[in-house]
BADRENVEX-681948 format. One line per field, with one value per residue (C-alpha): residue in three letters; x, y, z. Coordinates in steps of 0.25 Angstrom, whole numbers, plus 2048, in hexadecimal, padded with zeros to 3 digits. Layout:
! residues N
residuo c(ala|...) .
x c(X|...) .
y c(Y|...) .
z c(Z|...) .
END
This chain:
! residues 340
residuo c(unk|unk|unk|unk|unk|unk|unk|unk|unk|unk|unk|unk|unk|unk|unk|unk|unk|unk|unk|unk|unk|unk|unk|unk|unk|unk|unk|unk|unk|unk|unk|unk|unk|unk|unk|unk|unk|unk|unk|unk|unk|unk|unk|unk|unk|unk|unk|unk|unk|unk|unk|unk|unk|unk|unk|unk|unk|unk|unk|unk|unk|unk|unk|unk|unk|unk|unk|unk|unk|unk|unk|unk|unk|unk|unk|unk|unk|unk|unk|unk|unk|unk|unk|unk|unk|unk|unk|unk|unk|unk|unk|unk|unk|unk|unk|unk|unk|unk|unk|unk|unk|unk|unk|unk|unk|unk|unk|unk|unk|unk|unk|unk|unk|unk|unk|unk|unk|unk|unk|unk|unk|unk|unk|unk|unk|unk|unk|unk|unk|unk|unk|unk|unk|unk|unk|unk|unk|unk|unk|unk|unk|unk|unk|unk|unk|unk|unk|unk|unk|unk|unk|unk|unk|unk|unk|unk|unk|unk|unk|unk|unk|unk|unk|unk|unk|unk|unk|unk|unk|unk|unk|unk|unk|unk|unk|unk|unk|unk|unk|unk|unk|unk|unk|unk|unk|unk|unk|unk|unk|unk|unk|unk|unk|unk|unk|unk|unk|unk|unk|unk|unk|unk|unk|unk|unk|unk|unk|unk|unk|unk|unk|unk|unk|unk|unk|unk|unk|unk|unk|unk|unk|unk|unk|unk|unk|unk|unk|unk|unk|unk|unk|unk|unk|unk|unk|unk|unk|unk|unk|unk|unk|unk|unk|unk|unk|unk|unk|unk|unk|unk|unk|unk|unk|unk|unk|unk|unk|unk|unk|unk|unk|unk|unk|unk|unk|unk|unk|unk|unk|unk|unk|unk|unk|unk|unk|unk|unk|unk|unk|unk|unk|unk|unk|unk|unk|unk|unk|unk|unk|unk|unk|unk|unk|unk|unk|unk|unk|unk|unk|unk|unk|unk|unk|unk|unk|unk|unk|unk|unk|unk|unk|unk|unk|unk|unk|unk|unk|unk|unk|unk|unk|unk|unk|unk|unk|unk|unk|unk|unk|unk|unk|unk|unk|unk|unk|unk|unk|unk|unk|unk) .
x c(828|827|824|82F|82A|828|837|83A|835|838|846|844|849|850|85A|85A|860|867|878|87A|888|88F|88B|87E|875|869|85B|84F|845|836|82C|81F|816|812|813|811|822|829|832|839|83A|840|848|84D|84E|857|862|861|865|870|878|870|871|86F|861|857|847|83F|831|825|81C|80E|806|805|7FA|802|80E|804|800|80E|814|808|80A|81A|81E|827|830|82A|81D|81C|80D|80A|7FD|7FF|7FA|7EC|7EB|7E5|7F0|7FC|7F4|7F4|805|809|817|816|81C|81B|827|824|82E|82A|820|818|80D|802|7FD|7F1|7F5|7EC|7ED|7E3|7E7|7E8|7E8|7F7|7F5|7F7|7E9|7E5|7DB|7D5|7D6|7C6|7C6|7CF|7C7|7BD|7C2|7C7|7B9|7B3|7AB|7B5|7B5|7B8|7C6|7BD|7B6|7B3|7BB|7C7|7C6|7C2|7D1|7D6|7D1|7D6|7D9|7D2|7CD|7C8|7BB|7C3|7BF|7C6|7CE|7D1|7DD|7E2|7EA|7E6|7F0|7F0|7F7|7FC|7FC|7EC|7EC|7F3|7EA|7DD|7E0|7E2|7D3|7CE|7D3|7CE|7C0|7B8|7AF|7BD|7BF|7B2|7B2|7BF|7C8|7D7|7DF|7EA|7DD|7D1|7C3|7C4|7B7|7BE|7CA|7D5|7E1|7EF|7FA|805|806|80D|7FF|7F7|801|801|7F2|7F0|7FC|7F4|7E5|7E2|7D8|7DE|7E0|7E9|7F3|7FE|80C|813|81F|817|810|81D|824|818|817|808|801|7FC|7F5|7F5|7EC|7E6|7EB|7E6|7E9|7E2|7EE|7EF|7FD|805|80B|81A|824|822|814|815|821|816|80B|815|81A|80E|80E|81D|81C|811|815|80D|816|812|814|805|802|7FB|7FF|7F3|7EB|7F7|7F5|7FE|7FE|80B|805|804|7F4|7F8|804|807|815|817|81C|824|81E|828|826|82A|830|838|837|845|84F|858|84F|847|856|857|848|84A|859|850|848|852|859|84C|847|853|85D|852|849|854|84D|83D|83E|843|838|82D|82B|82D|837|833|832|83E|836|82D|83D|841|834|836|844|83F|835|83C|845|83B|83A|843) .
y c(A9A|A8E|A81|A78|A6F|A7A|A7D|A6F|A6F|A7C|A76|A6B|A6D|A60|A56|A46|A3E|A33|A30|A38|A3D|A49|A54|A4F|A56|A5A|A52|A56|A4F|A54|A4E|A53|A4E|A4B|A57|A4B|A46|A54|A58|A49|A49|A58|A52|A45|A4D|A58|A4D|A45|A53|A52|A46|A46|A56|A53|A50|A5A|A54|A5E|A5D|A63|A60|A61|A57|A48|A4C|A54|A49|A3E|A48|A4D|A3E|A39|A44|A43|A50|A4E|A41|A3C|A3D|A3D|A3A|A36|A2D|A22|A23|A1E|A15|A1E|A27|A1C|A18|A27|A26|A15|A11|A1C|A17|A18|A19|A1D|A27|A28|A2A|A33|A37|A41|A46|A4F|A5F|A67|A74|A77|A85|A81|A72|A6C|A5D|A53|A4E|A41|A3F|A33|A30|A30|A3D|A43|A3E|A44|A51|A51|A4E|A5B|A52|A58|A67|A6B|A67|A64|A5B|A4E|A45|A4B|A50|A41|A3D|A49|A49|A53|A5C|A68|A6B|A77|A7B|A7D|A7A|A70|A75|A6A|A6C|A61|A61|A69|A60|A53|A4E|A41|A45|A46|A39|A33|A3B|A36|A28|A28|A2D|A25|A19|A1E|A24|A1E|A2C|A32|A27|A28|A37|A3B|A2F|A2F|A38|A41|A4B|A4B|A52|A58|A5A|A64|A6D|A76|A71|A76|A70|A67|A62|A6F|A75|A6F|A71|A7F|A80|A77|A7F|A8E|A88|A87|A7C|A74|A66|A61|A55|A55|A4D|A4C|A53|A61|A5E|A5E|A6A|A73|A71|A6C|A65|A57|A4C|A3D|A35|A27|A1A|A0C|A08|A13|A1A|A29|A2B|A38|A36|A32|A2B|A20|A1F|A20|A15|A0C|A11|A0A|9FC|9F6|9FB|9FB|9EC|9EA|9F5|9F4|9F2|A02|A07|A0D|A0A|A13|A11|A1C|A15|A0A|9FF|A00|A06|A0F|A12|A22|A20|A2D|A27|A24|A22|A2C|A2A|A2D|A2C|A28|A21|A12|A16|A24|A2B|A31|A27|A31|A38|A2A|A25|A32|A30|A22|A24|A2E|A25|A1A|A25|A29|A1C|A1A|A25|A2F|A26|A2D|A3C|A37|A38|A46|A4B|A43|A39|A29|A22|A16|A06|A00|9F4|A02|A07|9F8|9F6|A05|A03|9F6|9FE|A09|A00|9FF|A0E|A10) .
z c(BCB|BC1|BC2|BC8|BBD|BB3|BB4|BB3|BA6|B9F|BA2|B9A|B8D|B90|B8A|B89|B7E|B79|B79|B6C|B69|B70|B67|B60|B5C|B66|B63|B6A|B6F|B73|B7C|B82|B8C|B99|BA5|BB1|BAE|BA8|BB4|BB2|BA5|BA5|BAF|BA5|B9A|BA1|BA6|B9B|B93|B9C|B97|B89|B85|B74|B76|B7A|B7F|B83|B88|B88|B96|B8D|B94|B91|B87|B7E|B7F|B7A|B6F|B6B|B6B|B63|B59|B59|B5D|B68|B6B|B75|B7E|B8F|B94|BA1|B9C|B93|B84|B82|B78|B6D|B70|B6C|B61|B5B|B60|B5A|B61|B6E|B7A|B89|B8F|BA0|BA5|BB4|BBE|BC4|BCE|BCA|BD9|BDA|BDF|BE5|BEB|BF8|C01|C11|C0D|C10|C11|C06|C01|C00|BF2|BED|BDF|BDD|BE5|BDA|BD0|BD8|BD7|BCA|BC5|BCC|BD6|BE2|BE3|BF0|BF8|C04|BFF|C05|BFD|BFE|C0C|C10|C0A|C13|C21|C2A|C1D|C1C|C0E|C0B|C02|BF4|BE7|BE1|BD3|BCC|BC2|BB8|BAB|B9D|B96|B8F|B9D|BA2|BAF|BAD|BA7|BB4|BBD|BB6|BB5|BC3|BC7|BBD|BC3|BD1|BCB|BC0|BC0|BBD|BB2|BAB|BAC|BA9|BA4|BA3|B9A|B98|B96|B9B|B9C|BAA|BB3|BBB|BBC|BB4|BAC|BAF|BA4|BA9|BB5|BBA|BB5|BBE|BC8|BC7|BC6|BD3|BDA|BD8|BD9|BE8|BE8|BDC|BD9|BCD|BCA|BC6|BC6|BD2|BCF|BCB|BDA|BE2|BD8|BDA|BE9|BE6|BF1|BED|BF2|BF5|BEE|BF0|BEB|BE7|BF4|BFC|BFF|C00|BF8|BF4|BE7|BE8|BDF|BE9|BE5|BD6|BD7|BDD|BD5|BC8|BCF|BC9|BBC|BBB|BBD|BB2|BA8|B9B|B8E|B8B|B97|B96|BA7|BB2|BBF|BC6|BD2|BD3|BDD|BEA|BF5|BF3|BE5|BE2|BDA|BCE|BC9|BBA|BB2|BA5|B99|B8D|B81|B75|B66|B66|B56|B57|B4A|B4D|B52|B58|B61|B64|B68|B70|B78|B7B|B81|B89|B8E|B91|B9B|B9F|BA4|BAB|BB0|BAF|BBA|BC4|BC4|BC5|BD5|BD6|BCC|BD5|BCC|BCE|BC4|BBC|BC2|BBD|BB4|BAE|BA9|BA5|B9C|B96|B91|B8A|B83|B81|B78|B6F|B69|B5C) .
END
């Protein structure tokens, strides 16, 4: 049987577009990107279809790697990555554009035979494990965070992303703001050089890999977590508290960003202050040119966004995500006023 998220997104051969006149001719547009905020944007694109059906987008769920790659070179219209550009990369891509579409939580899956409680993990014990120094479910770290657990003596398999991925980028720059051996080893990235473990593609790759492993560990966005039926844990915040990761928790995790929003958007909201903030948290985004080469389709994209940042907001809950802070979509449409 497919993925739930995997037939989502074979559906998607999807619609959105402008107010164009009955009987217009169809125009396509492509995008390509990020894995972490597909099932809502099949979702958008899909209703959208429903009131604009002249304008077809489909998307292609590469990873946020490729969509940074493909934007830069032009090949599709627009671009989705869950990490921000660096700043070599919008030097190589003059008058890209961060436009946030929503929110997400990226949870940590595991999959341990006889074990049924929720686990509780620190940020530097993942680090821990992701840097091969924790082999063994048992072992006293994470046992110490579980009392009255009983782990077993299972070799830990570490799996993580093979693609370019903005999921990983959220993921890493969350342990390397909780562990400066994970920050000098390892960095922050869409890709890395991993000490341990076994790539799966997408999200719904690591999902599947941790699913069939017995004694894995991955991470992914929550949404793959709770479609798969994948056990995952709570994780420690800035404040010491032990949270599962909830729309509530992302929502809180954004309150201080949203209220100092930097002009490009660029922002990350891992290992937020609060006590009520979920610590793997992060916004995505759209990636679209400030000066469209074709006008018509530019018109088409930003009408998109427009309906987007604000009828669309309406479906992030069902799909497990948490919709913008109203000031984040007051900020957006001000910007978004500025793409020809």
């Amino acid at each position: 049987m497919k993925n739930p998220v995997a037939n989502l997104l074979a559906a998607a051969a999807v619609a959105a577009a402008a107010a164009v006149p009955a009987g217009a001719q169809t125009i396509q547009l492509n995008g390509a990107g990020a894995t972490f905020p597909a099932p809502i944007y099949t979702k958008w694109f899909s209703e959208y279809h429903k009131l604009h059906p002249n304008v077809q987008i489909n998307y292609q769920a590469i990873g946020s790697g490729g969509g940074i790659r493909q934007i830069t070179e032009r090949t599709v219209d627009f671009g989705a990555s869950d990490g921000p550009m660096t700043p070599e990369q919008i030097q190589n891509a003059p008058g890209i554009m961060h436009f946030p579409t929503v929110m997400g939580a990226v949870v940590p899956v595991y999959n341990i035979p006889g074990v049924e409680a929720e686990l509780k993990f620190t940020g530097p014990v993942l680090a821990d494990i992701y840097l091969g120094k924790i082999t063994k479910w048992n072992d006293r770290a994470i046992a110490a965070l579980n009392p009255g657990v009983k782990l077993p003596d299972t070799d830990i398999a570490c799996v993580h992303r093979a693609d370019g991925s903005g999921t990983t980028y959220i993921w890493a720059d969350y342990l390397a703001k909780v562990s400066p051996e994970w920050r000098k080893r390892v960095g922050v990235n869409t890709s890395l050089k991993w000490p341990v473990g076994v790539g799966g593609k997408g999200n719904e790759g690591v999902a599947g890999q941790v699913k069939q492993q017995p004694g894995a560990i991955g991470y992914v966005e929550l949404i793959y977590a709770i479609q798969n039926k994948i056990d995952f844990g709570l994780v420690q915040n800035m404040s010491g508290r032990f949270l599962k990761a909830s729309l509530a928790g992302v929502t809180a995790a954004a309150a201080g960003a949203a209220n100092a929003m930097p002009k490009d958007f660029r922002v990350s909201i891992t290992n937020a202050p609060g006590p009520d903030s979920y610590p793997i948290s992060s916004f995505t985004w759209l990636l679209v040119y400030q000066n469209q080469k074709d006008k018509t389709k530019g018109k088409i994209l930003t009408d998109f966004v427009h309906w987007m940042l604000r009828d669309g907001q309406k479906y992030c809950e069902d799909l497990a995500y948490a919709p913008l802070p109203a000031q984040v979509v007051t900020l957006e449409e001000a910007a978004l006023a500025r793409v020809k």
